[in-house]
N, C-alpha and C positions, 0 to 999 in steps of 0.2 A: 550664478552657480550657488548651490547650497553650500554652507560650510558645515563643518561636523558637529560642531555644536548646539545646530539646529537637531539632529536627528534624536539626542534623549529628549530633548525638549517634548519632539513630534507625540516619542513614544508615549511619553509620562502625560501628555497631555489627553490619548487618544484613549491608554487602560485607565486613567480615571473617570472616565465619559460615564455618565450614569448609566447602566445597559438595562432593556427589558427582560424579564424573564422568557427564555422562547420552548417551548414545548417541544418534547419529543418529536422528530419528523415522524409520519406515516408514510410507508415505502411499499405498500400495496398497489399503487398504480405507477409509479416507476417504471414498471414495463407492463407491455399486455400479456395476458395468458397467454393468446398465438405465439409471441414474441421468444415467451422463456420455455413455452415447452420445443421450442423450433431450435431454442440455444441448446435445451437438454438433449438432445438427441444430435448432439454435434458436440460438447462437451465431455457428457456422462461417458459416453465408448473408450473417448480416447482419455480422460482420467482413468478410468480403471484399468487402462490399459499400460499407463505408464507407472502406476502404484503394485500392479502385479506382476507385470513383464519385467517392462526396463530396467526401474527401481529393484525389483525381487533380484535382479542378477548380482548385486553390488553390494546386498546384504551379506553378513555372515549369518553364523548358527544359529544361533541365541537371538538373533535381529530376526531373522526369519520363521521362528517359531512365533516372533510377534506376531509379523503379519499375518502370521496365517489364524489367527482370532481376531483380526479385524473385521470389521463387518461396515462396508464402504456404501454412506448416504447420500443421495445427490439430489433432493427432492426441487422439482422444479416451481410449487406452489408455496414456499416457505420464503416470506418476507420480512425477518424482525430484523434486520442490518446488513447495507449492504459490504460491510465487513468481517461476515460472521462465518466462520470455521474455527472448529471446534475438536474435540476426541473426548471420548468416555474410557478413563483405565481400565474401569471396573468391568465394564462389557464389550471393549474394544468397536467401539462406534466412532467411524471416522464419518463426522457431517460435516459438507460441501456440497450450500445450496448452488442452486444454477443462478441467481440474482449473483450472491458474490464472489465468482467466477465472470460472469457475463461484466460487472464492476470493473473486475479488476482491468478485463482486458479492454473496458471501453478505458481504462486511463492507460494502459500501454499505448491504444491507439492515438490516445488525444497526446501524450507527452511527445510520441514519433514525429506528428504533424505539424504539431508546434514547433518544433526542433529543426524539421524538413524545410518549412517556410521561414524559419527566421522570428517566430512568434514568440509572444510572453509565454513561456511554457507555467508562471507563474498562476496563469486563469486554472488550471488541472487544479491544484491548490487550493484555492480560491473558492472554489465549486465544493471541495472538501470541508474547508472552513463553513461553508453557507451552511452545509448541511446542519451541523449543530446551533451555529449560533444567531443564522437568519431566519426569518420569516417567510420566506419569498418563495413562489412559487417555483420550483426544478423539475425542469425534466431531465431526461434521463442527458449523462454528461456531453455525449456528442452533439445531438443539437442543441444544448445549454451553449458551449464554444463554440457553434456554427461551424461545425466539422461536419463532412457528408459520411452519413451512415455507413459507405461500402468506400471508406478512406483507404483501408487495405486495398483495393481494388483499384484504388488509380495511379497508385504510389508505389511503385516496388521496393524503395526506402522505405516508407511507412511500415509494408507488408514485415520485412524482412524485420525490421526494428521490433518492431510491437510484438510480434510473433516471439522471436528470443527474450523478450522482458516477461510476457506473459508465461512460457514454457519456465524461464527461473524460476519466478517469482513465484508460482504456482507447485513448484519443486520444492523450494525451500521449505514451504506450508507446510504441504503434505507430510516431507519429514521431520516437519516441528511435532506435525499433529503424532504422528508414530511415534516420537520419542516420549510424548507424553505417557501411550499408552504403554512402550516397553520398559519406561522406569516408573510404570503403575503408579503415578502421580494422583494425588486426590487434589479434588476439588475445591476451588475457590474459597466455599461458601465454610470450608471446615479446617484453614489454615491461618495466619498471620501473614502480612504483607511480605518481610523479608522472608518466607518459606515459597510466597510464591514465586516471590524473583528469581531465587534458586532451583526451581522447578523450569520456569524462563528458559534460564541458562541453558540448565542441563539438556534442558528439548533444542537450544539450539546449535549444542553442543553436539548433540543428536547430527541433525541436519548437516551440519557443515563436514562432518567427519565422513557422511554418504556421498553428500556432493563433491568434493573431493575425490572420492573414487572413482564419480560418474565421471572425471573431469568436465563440469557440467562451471562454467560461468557462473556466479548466481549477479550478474550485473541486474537482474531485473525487479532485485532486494531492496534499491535505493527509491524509485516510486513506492513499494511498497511503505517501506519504514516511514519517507516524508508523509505520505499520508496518513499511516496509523497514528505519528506523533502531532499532528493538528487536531485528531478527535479528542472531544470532550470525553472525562475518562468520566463523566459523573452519567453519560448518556446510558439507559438499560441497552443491554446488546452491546454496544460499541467493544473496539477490541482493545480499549485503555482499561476497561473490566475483567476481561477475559484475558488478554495478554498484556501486563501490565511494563507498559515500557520504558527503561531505565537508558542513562548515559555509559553507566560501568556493561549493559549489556551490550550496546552496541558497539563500544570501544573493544571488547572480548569479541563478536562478530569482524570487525574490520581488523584486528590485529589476526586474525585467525585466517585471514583473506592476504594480508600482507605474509604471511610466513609459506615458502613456498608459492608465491605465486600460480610456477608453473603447471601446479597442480590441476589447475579449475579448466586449465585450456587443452581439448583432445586433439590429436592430431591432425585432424580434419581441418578443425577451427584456426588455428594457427596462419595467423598471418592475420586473420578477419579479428579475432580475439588477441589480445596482447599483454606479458605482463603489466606492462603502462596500464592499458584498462581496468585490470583488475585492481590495482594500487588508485588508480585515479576513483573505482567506487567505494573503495576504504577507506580515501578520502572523505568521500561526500558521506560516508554513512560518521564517520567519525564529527563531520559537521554538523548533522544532525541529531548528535549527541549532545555537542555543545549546545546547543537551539534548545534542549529540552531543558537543561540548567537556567537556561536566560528566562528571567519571565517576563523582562521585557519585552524580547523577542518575541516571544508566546503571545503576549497581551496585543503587540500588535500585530501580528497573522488574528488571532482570533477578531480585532475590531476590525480587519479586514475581510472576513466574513461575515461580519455581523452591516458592515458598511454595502458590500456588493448589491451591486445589480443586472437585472437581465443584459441591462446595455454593456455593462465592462464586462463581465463573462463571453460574450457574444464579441468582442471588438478585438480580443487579444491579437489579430491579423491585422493589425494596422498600429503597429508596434508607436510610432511616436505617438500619434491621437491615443494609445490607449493610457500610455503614460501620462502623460498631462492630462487624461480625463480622472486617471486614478487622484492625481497631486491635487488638482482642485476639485474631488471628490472628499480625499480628504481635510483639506482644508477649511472647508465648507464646515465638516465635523467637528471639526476643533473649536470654532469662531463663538 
């Protein structure tokens, strides 16, 4: 058995490692053209349909005049990050490519399956990490994990999982991105760091205040956030640029989740949804806050990124072997 003493050791040993410089990923063949125009036309309908319809009903006045200068992007050939959603104040352009949508929901699927079987749900992560600070060849996440592409399909856990993390998760965006453009937020490139965090906020200040209405879960914010907080904020694109993410915002998100609980759960959901749940992902996002403080932590997810490979991405199903492949993977590092 390790004792605890060994683990700063691990860490300090692991973010010293001399690391190579690794280049921006290129994310242009990530998927095929058939692939994303086949997600866009399965995607694009039912997003604009839930940003005009559903969403439109739970607006007030003044929220509603926003949307209605939105002008909603979904290009399916637009590949600089598969993290990348965005808004324009100035001309109310909500862009949401079909790569970071199709993203998002291959990690809803890969976290359900993982979860389903008993598997490291750590490999989702992992795969996140690679992307900035490995070298290695990725394909697109599901068969990186050796998940089958039509996982939804054989799993009605799966389905039913993935499916409510992606609907959040995707909810919550969307009204971060609107609140950007209804408190006419400017741009990155023309502010100070603590102007943006307050910008942050306010957008997700935005969001939660809506979701709330919808009585709308947003459980599917905790994939999202762990994986936004693993990316390189130094990456062009990445959304540690574009949305720059802080401990004191997520602590304001999960304190916002805890007040009221019963808020997020509609009647329907009830029994399926619970305030337990909701407290239990304000937990985790508040964990994930801490994680962004530690840089220990940090440094070591990041060297475990920069460490992976095809084979422990691929093994997370075979929980002991993958463990002790990772422990004497890392070891190996260290030596």
């Amino acid at each position: 058995m390790t004792s605890d003493w060994h683990i700063p050791l691990l860490l300090t040993c692991l973010i010293t490692l001399c690391c190579s410089t690794v280049q921006a990923r290129d994310y242009r063949t990530l998927y095929a053209d058939s692939d994303l125009k086949r997600y866009n036309l399965v995607y694009s309908p039912n997003i604009r349909a839930v940003l005009f319809e559903d969403m439109a009903a739970y607006l007030l006045a003044d929220e509603l005049a926003t949307l209605q200068r939105v002008q909603l992007l979904q290009p399916w050939d637009r590949r600089v990050d598969p993290f990348e959603f965005s808004a324009n104040a100035g001309n109310g352009l909500l862009l949401i490519p079909t790569m970071s949508v199709r993203f998002m929901d291959e990690m809803a699927i890969a976290t359900a399956w993982l979860e389903r079987f008993q598997c490291n749900k750590e490999a989702v992560f992992d795969y996140v990490a690679a992307m900035d600070y490995s070298d290695i060849d990725l394909p697109a996440m599901l068969p990186a994990l050796n998940i089958p592409g039509n996982a939804y399909e054989l799993d009605s856990y799966v389905d039913d999982v993935s499916q409510k993390a992606l609907k959040s998760a995707l909810a919550f965006i969307l009204l971060h991105e609107l609140g950007h453009v209804h408190h006419r937020h400017q741009p990155y490139d023309r502010i100070d760091a603590a102007t943006a965090q307050q910008q942050e906020a306010q957008a997700d200040q935005f969001a939660m205040r809506v979701l709330r209405r919808m009585q709308l879960p947003p459980l599917g914010m905790v994939i999202w956030f762990t994986a936004v907080s693993i990316r390189d904020p130094h990456v062009p694109g990445s959304p540690g640029q574009t949305h720059p993410l802080s401990g004191e915002r997520l602590s304001a998100i999960a304190n916002a989740m805890r007040s009221r609980p019963e808020d997020f759960i509609e009647p329907a959901n009830r029994g399926k949804v619970t305030v337990q749940s909701i407290r239990g992902a304000a937990e985790q996002i508040d964990a994930i806050g801490v994680y962004l403080s530690d840089p220990y932590l940090r440094g070591f997810l990041r060297e475990r990124g920069r460490l992976v490979t095809p084979e422990l991405l691929a093994g997370a199903c075979s929980t002991d072997e993958h463990n002790k492949a990772w422990a004497d993977h890392l070891g190996k590092a260290i030596k």
